[in-house]
C-alpha positions as CSV (number, residue, x, y, z in Angstrom):
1,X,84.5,253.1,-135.1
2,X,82.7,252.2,-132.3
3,X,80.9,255.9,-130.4
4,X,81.3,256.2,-127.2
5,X,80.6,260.0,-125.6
6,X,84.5,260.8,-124.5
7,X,83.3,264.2,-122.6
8,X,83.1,262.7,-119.2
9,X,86.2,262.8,-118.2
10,X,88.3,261.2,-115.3
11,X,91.7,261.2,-114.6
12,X,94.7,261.9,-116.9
13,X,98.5,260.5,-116.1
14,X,101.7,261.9,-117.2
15,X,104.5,259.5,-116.7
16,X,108.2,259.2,-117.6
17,X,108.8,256.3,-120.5
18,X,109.7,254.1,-117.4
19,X,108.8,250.6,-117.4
20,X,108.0,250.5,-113.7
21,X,105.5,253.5,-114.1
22,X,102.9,251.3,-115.5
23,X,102.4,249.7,-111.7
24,X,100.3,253.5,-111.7
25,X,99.0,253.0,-114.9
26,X,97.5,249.9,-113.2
27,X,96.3,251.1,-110.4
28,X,94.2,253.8,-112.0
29,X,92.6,251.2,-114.3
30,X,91.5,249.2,-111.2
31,X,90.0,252.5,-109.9
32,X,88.4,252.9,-113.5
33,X,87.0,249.3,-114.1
34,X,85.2,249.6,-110.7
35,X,83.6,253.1,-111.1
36,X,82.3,251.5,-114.2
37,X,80.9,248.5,-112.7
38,X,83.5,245.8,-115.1
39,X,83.4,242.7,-114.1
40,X,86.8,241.2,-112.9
41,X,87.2,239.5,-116.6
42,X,86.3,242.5,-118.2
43,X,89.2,244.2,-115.9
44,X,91.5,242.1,-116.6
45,X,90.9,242.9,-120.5
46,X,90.8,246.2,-119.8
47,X,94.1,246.0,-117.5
48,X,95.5,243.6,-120.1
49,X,95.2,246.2,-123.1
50,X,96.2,249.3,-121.0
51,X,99.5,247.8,-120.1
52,X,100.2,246.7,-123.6
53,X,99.8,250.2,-124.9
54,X,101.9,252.2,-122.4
55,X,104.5,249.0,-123.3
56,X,104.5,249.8,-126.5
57,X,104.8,253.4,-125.7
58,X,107.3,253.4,-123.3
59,X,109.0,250.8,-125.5
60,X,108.9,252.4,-129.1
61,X,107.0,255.7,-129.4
62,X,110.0,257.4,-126.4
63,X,112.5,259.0,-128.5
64,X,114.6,260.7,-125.3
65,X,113.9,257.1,-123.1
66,X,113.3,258.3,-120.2
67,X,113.2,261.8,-120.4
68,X,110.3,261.6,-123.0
69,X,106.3,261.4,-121.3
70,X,103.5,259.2,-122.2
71,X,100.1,260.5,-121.3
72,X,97.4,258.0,-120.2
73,X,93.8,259.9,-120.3
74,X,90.6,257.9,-119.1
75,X,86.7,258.8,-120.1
76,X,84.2,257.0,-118.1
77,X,80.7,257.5,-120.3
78,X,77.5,255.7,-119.5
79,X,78.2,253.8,-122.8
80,X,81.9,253.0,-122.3
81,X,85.3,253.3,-120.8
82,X,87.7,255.2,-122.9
83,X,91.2,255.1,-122.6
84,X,93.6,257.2,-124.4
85,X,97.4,256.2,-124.6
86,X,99.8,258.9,-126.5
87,X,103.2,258.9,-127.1
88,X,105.7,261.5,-128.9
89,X,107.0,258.5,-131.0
90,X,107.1,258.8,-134.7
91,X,104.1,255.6,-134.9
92,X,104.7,252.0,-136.5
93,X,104.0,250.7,-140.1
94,X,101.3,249.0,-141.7
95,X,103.5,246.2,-141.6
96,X,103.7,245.6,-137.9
97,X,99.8,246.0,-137.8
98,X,99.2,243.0,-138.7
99,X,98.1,240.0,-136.6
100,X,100.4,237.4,-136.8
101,X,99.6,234.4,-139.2
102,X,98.4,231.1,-138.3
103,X,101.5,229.3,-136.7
104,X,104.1,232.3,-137.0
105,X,106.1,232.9,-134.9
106,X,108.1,235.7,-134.2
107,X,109.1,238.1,-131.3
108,X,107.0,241.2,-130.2
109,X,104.1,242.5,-132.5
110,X,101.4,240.6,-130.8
111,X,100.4,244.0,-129.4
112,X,97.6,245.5,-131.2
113,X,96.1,242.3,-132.2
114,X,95.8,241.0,-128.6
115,X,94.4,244.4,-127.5
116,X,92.1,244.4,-131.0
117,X,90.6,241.0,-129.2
118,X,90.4,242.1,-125.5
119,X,88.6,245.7,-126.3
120,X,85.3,246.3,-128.1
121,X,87.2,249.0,-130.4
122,X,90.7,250.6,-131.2
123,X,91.7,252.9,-133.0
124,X,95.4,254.5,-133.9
125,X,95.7,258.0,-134.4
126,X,98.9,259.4,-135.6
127,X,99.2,263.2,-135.1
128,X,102.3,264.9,-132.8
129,X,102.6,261.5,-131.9
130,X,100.9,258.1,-131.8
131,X,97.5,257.9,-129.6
132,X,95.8,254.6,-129.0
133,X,92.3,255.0,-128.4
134,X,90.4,251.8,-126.8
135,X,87.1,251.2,-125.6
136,X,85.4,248.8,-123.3
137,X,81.7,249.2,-123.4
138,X,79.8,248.9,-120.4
139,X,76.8,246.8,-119.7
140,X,73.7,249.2,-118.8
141,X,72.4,247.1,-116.2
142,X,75.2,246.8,-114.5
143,X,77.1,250.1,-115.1
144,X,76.5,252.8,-112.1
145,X,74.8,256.1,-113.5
146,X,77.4,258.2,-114.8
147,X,76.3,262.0,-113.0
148,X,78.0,264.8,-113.4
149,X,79.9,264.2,-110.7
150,X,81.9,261.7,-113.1
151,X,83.0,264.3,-115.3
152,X,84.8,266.2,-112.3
153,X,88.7,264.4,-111.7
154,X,88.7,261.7,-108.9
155,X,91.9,262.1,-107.1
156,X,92.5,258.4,-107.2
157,X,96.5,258.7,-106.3
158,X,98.5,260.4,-103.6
């Protein structure tokens, strides 16, 4: 596991298991990748593994649909961008962890092994739920200083 100092916090979202909600999702990893001085491919990675997560959530770890929430925290350190995706879902197996084999082909579980290759770490944690932990490290020279101010809430979305 890769460290990266999760105590500077910045924004938490709670949304309905609604497909459409990731459009915010979205949004606040835009805000996010630009506090944290990513360049636009390292957004786009960034972006790319979000989405997948809350899909996944939304998708398999939402046992009342659309009644159930997935939480989407972010952590902007001077080391890293954290983001945290939970669910109240009951997780996956070992099976579906797996990337997929050289010329298999199969629907869905490309998941975790294209967000495994877009972010510098991931980790699953299963407890009261499934959380998704990923981590995009920042490069120091271009990476703003993280002040305290960071560790305050941005209100990114009105």
């Amino acid at each position: 596991m890769m460290r990266c100092d999760a105590q500077y916090y910045w924004c938490r979202l709670d949304i309905s298991s609604r497909p459409e909600n990731a459009a915010v999702v979205r949004r606040a990893v835009e805000r996010i990748a630009i506090e944290a001085g990513l360049t636009p491919a390292e957004t786009d990675d960034l972006d790319l593994a979000v989405t997948e997560a809350c899909a996944n959530a939304i998708r398999h770890g939402s046992p009342e649909k659309e009644r159930s929430t997935v939480r989407v925290t972010f952590f902007l350190a001077p080391e890293c961008v954290l983001v945290e995706v939970h669910d109240q879902g009951p997780g996956f197996t070992e099976g579906s962890r797996r990337a997929p084999a050289a010329g298999e082909l199969r629907e869905g579980g490309y998941g975790l092994h294209i967000m495994r290759q877009l972010m510098d770490d991931v980790e699953i944690i299963w407890h009261r739920g499934t959380t998704v932990r990923l981590v995009k490290q920042r490069v120091p020279e271009r990476a703003p200083s993280v002040s305290g101010a960071a560790a305050e809430p941005i209100p990114a979305f009105a």
